[in-house]
N, C-alpha and C positions, 0 to 999 in steps of 0.2 A: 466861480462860474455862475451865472446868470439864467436862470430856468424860462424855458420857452415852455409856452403852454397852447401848443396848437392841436389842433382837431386829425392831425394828420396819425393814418393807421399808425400806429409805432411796434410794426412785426421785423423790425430790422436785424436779418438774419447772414451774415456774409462774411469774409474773411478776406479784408480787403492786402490790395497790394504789398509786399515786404511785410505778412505775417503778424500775429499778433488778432487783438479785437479791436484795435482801434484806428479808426483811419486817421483819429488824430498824428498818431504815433506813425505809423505809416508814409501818410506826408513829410513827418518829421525826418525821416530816415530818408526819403528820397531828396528833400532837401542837403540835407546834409554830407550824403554819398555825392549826388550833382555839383556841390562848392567843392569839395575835398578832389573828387576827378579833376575839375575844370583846374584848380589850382597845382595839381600834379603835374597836367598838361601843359599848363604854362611855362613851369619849371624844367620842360625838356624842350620846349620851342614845338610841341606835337597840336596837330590843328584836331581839331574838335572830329575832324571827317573820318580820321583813325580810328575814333574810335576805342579806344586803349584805356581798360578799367583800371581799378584798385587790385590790386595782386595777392591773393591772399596770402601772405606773408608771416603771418601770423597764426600760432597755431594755438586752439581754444584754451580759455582758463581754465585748469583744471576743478574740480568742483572739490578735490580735499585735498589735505597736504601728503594725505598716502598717496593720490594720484599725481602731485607731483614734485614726489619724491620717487616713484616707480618710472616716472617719464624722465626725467629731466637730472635726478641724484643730486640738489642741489643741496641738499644741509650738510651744515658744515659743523666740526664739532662745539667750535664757536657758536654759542646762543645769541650772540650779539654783532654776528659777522655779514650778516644783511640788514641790520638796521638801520634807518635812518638818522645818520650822525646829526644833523644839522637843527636849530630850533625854528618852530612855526607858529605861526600866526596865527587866531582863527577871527576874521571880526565879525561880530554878528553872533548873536547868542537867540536865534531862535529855532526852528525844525532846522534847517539844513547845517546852522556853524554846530550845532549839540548832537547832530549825527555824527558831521566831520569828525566832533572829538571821541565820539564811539569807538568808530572806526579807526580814530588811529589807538589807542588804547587795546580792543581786540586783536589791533596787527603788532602790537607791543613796542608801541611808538609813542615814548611819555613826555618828551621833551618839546611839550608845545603852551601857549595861553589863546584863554580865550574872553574877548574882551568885547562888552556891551555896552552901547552908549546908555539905553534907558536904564532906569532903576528893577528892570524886570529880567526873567528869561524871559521865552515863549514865544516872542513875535504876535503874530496873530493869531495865536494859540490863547485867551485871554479870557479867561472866565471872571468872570464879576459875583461876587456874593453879598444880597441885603443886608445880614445877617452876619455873627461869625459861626462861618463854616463847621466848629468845630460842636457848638449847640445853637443849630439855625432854630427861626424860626418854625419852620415846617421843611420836609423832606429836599426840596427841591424850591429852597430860596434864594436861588440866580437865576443867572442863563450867561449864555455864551456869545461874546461881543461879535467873535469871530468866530471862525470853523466851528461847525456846531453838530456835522452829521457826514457820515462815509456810508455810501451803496455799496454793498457789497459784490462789485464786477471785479472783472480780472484788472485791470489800469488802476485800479486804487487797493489791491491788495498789501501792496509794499506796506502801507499805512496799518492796514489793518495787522500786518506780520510785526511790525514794530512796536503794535500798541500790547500785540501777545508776549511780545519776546520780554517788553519792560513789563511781565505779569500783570498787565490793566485788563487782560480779556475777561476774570472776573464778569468786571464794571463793563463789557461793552452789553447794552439790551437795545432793544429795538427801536428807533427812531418811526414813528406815527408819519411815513409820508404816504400822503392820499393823492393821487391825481382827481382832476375835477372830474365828473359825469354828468350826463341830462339831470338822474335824478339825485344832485347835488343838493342839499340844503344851507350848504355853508355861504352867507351872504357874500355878494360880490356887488361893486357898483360901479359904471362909467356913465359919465354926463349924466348923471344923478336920478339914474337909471337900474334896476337890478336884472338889468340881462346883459349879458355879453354883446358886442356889435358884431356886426356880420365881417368877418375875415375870411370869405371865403377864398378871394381873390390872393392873398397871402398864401393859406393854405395848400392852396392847389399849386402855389410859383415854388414852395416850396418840399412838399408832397413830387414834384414831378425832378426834381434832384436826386431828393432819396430813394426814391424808385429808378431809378440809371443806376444808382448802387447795388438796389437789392436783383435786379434783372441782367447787369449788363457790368460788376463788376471792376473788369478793366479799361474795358473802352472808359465808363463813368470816368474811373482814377487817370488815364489819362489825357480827358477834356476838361475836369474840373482842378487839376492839381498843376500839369504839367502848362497849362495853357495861363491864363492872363485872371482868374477869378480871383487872386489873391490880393489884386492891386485896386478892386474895389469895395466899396463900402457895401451892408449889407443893405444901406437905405439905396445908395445906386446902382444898385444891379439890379430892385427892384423895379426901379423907376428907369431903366437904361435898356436891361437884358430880360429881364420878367417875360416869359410868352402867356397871357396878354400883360402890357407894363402895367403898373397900378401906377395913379396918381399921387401927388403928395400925400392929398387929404386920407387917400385910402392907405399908405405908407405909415400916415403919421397914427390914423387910427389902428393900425395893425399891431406897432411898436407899440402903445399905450400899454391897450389888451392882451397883449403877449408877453412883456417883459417892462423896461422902466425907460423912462424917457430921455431919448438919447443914445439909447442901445445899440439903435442902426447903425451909428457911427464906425462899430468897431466893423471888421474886416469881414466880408459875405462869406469867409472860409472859417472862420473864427466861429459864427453864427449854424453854419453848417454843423461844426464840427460838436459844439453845445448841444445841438436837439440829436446828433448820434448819439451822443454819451448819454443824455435822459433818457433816448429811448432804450440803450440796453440798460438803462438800472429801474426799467417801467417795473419788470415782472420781478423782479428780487427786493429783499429784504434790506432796510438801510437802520444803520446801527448811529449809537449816541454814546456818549463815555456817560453813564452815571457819577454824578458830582461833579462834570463839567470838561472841558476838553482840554484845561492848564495843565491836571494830572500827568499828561504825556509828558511835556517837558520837564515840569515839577522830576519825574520819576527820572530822566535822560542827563539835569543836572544831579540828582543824586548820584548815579552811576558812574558819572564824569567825577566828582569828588569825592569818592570813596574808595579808603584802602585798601589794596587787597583783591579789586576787582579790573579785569576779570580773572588775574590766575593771582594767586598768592603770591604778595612781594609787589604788587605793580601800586604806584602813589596815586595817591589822590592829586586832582588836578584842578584850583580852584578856579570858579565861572566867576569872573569880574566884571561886575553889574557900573554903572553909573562910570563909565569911561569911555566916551564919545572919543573915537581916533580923528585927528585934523589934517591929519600928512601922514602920504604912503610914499617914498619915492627911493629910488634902488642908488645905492651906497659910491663914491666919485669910483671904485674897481668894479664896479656892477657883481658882486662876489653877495650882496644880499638886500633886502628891500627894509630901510629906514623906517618904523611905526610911529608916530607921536601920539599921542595920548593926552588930554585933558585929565587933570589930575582934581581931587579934592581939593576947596577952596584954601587958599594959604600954600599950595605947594606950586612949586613949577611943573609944565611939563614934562612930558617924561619921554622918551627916545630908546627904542629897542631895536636892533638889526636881527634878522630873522633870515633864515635861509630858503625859507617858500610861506607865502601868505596866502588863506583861503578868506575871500569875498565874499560872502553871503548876504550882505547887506540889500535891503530895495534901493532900489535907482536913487532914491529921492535923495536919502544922506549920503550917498557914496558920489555923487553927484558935487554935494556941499564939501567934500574931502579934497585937499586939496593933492590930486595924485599928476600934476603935470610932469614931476617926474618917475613916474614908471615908464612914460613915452610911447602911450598905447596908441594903437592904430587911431589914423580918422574916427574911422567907419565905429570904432568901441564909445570913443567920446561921443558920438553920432548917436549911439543906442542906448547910452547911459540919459542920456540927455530927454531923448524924445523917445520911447518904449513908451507906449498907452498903457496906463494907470486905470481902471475903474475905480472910482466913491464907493465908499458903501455909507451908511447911517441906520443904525437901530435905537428905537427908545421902547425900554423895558419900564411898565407899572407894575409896582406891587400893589394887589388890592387886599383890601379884607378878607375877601371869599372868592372863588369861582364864581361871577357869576355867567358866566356860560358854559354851555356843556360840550362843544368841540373839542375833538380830543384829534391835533396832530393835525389837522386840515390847515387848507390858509387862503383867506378874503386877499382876492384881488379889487386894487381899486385906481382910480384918477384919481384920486383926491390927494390931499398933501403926502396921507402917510405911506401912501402906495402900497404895502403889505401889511399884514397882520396875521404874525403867524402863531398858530393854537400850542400850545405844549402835549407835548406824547404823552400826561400824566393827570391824573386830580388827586392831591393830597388827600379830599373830603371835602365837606360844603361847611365846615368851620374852621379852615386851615387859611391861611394867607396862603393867596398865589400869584404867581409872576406871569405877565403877558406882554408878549413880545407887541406892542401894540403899533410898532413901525419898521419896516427893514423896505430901506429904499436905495436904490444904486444909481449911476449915472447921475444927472442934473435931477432928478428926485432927493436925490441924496447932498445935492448941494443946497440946497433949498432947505431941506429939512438942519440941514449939518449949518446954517447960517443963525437958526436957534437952539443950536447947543451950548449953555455954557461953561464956564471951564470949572469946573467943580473942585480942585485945587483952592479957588478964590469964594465961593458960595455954594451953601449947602441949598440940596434941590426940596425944591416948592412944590403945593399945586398950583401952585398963582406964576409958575415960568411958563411963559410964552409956547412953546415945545410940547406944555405939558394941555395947555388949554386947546395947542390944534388938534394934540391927541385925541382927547376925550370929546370934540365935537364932531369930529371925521366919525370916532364913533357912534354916535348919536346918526350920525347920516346914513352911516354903512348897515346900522341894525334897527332902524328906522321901518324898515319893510320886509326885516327878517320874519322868518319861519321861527315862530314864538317856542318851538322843540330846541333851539339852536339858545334858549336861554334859561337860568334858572328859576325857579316857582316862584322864587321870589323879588326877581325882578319886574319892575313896572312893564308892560306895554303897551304904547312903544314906550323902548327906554328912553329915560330922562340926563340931563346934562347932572342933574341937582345927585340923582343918584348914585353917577356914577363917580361924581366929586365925595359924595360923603363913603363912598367905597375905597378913594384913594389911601394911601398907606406913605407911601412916595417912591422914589422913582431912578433911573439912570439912563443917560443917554449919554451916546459915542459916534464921532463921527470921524471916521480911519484918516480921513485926506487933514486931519487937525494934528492928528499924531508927528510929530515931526521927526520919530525915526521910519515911520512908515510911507509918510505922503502920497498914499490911495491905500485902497482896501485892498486890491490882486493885480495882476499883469493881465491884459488883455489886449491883443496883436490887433493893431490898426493896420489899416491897409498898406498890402508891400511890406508889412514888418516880420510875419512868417518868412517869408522868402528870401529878406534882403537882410535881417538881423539875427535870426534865430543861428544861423549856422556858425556863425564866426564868434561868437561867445562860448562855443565849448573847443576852442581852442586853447592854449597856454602863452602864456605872455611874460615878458620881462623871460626871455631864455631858460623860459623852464620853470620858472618862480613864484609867478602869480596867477592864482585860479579862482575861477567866477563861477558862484551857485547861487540858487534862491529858488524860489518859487517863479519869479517872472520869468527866468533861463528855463525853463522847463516847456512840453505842450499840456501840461495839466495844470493852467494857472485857476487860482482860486482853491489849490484842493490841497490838502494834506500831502498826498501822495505825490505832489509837482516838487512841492522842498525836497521830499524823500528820495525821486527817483533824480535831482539834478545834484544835490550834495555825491551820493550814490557815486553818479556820472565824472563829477570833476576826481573822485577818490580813483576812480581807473584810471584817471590822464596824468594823476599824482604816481600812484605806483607804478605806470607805463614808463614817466620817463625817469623816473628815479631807483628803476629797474628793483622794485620789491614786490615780486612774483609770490613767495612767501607772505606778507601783506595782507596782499590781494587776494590768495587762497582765502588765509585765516575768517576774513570778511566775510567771503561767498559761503565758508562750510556754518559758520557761527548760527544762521537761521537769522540774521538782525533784521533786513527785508526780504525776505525770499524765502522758499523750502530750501532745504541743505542744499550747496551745492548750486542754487539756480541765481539769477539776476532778477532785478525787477523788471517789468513787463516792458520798461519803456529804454531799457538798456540795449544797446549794442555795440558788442565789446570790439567788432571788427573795426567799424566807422570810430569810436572813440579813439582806439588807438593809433590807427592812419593820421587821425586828427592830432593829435600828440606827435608825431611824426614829423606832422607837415607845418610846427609849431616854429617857429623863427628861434634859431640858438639851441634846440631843440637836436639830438643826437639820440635815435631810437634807431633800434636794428630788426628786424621780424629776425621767427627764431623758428620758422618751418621752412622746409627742404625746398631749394629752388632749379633754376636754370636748368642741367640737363637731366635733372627725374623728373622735370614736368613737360621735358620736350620730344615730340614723337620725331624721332630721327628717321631720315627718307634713304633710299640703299645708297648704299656708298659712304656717307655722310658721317662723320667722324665724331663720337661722343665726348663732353667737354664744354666748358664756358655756358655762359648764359643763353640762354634764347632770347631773340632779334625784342618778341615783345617784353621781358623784362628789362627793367633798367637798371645801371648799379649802385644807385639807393635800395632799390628794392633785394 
């Protein structure tokens, strides 16, 4: 997620439509119940005018296995008489395929692999160290390529439950976010300027949005949800729908100064839905992993490979790194889904048939895979294909010393490096320190990511290109700084000369070069909330194959997006492979949730209609129907369904 920094009050106080805190989620849910009705509808030949919902059919998870074992009596004396006979697949080894394997392991489900193309776990979970970590040179000699910090709201809890449950809550302490104020001293520069440009005009186009939310709730939710805003860009609705419209120029200066160049592009509901989420994480405390944010997965593979856990007797299950899959395709009896696998150099191929396969992969490689035969919809090749990717690019300097004293804040700028952000910490004014001296996203980040080079092939300089526009952006940005904002013993203004003989050296990353990643997060371009998000938490190949990740989620860019979309496909898994027991075991364990509860961004009713309404797909709801939901008229003879159920349901 992408941080807007506008002027607008941020008292956003409301509980929008379909529950919960986040309208993000909320839309998501009404998306998703709107495609699932429509497509039920179609299914009986019923016109839209009917009217005729989702049934509730289904009766809630229970939140322990003594609840349902009191409801339901389902254990059998057999330990091993609901479990999942069949082996699985996981591809993708970072937050959501290393939940997957949690969760099936918790639900006592060992007979699965889980296979990585890069030489890593973690995905975008990626900490980098100058130093070895295990006698750095000073306290905090990294940073963190990717995800680097969790707000502590209710929509990213899942993350934070998981990082407690793998005992890192130790290690979580406070992440130094500052918002800007008047009397800011943290330097900031556009057109080579150290004041902000007037966005007023922005402010107020947008200010007058989120006030329909904070005042007017549901009317708001259904003019901005239900109605056509999804289908355009956040730069055209500016310039389209905007009361007054703003002009390019005023558009284009607004996206500078607010966020990274190119931003607009992504979907005006996408951008809406960004400045909700900052504003409720305005007033709370935002947390860091001490030692860096790979610890998560680090800790998610250990638990996945070790014996014994989680009950005595269960195997180790080893995470197989450097094993790129090339073909997915389901078997000439469709009875299982084909994996190939690249093998180390000198061997062949390898080929495994698997009885359900979990996707976790970003678009980019799953994309390159060749899965013509799984036989997925259009409309999935369609999403795999073309899902908006944002860049990201950070280059990190080690210098000698501190020599600034910001602690946690972060220079906005135009200039190449577009960010600069402070670290939460100072070792001391004789410790080497790491400064994130660029985090740029969108065509910022393509710019910047053109002079990164592959560090695999050449060790990094000061004399690389990358590192020269670094250190002169600085010189620009601190050129008219507030001389408090540096140390005693810096020149000023500061000099290029000094801040070269402070280098140390350096690393720089740029996501969209990763080639198991090909962009830094998922970010829904226009029409892609509405026309892609729903039909990806379906099941496909009749039952077989399931789609998670961070892009499949409404919380792309976050921790908690992998968390709650793995989470999400494990219901559609246990729904229709009918492991109720599972499914408990998950929910009581505390892995994302308080006992017993789901994550924030779960909904167990729509997931499972959704599995239902799945092609090849045989699910049955297991709460009371037809004549104990029907109010019988006199005379009228009890029996059979009612007119509005159908008999699927």
């Amino acid at each position: 997620m992408t941080q807007l920094q506008t002027d607008i009050p941020r008292d956003i106080n409301f509980l929008p439509p379909g529950g919960g805190d986040s309208l993000r989620i909320a839309y998501a849910r009404h998306l998703l119940s709107k495609s699932l009705t429509e497509e039920h509808a179609k299914k009986h030949g019923w016109s839209k005018r009917e009217g005729r919902g989702l049934k509730p059919i289904f009766s809630p998870i229970p939140s322990s296995l003594d609840d349902l074992k009191e409801r339901d009596g389902l254990f059998s004396d057999d330990p091993n008489s609901s479990v999942f006979k069949g082996k699985i697949c996981i591809v993708g080894a970072g937050v959501a395929g290393l939940l997957t394997a949690l969760m099936l392991k918790i639900g006592g489900i060992y007979n699965f692999d889980v296979v990585e193309a890069s030489d890593r776990v973690g995905g975008r979970l990626y900490t980098h160290w100058f130093s070895d970590k295990e006698n750095p040179d000073s306290e905090h000699d990294y940073y963190d390529i990717g995800a680097m910090r969790i707000p502590e709201i209710k929509t990213m809890q899942s993350a934070l439950d998981l990082i407690k449950y793998l005992k890192l809550d130790d290690k979580l302490v406070d992440y130094n976010y500052v918002e800007p104020t008047k009397e800011d001293i943290v330097p900031h520069t556009w057109w080579y300027k150290n004041e902000k440009p007037d966005c007023k005009k922005f402010d107020d186009a947008i200010a007058s949005v989120i006030q329909s939310f904070t005042q007017a709730p549901s009317k708001a939710f259904e003019e901005y949800m239900r109605g056509n805003n999804d289908y355009y860009s956040t730069r055209a609705w500016l310039m389209l729908e905007a009361d007054p419209k703003l002009t390019y120029e005023e558009t284009a200066m607004s996206e500078a100064s607010e966020t990274s160049t190119g931003l607009f592009d992504q979907a005006f509901i996408e951008t809406i839905f960004d400045y909700c989420d900052f504003a409720q994480a305005r007033n709370v405390k935002w947390k860091r992993l001490e030692g860096g944010m790979s610890q998560v997965t680090d800790r998610m593979k250990e638990l996945i490979e070790k014996s014994d856990w989680p009950v005595k007797g269960a195997p180790g299950i080893k995470v197989t790194t450097s094993r790129p899959v090339t073909v997915m395709s389901e078997t000439a009896d469709g009875s299982a889904i084909s994996v190939t696998t690249t093998c180390p150099k000198g061997q062949s191929p390898s080929t495994t048939d698997y009885s359900a396969v979990f996707s976790t992969t970003a678009m980019a490689p799953l994309r390159r895979i060749d899965i013509e035969g799984l036989h997925l919809p259009d409309k999935i090749l369609t999403g795999i294909r073309s899902l908006s990717y944002d860049r990201a690019t950070k280059v990190a300097i080690k210098f000698a010393s501190p020599w600034w004293t910001l602690v946690g804040d972060v220079s906005s700028t135009d200039l190449p490096i577009s960010k600069v952000v402070y670290p939460s910490w100072n070792d001391g004014p004789d410790k080497p320190a790491v400064l994130m001296v660029s985090y740029s996203w969108a065509q910022d980040a393509t710019r910047m990511g053109a002079l990164v080079p592959d560090y695999t092939k050449t060790l990094p300089s000061k004399n690389d290109e990358v590192v020269s526009v670094c250190l002169n952006a600085l010189v620009k940005l601190f050129s008219k700084a507030d001389p408090k904002t540096m140390a005693a013993n810096v020149p000023k203004p500061i000099t290029l000369e000094f801040l070269r003989s402070q280098y140390v050296t350096h690393h720089a990353f740029a996501w969209s070069h990763d080639p198991w990643q090909g962009g830094a997060f998922a970010l829904f371009g226009p029409g892609q909330f509405k026309d892609v998000y729903p039909d990806f938490h379906k099941v496909y190949c009749n039952g077989k194959f399931f789609m998670s990740g961070e892009a499949l989620s409404t919380h792309h860019a976050w921790i908690s997006g992998a968390v709650d979309s793995a989470y999400m496909s494990f219901v559609l898994f246990t729904t229709v492979y009918k492991l109720k027991e599972q499914m408990v075991e998950v929910k009581e364990s505390n892995l994302v949730g308080a006992r017993g509860e789901n994550p924030e961004e779960i909904d167990e009713f729509l997931l499972r209609w959704a599995a239902k309404l799945s092609e090849g797909v045989e699910v049955e709801g297991d709460q009371n129907r037809g004549s104990e939901h029907r109010n019988y008229g006199p005379g009228e003879e009890k029996g059979g369904l009612d007119d509005d159920w159908c008999d699927c349901c």
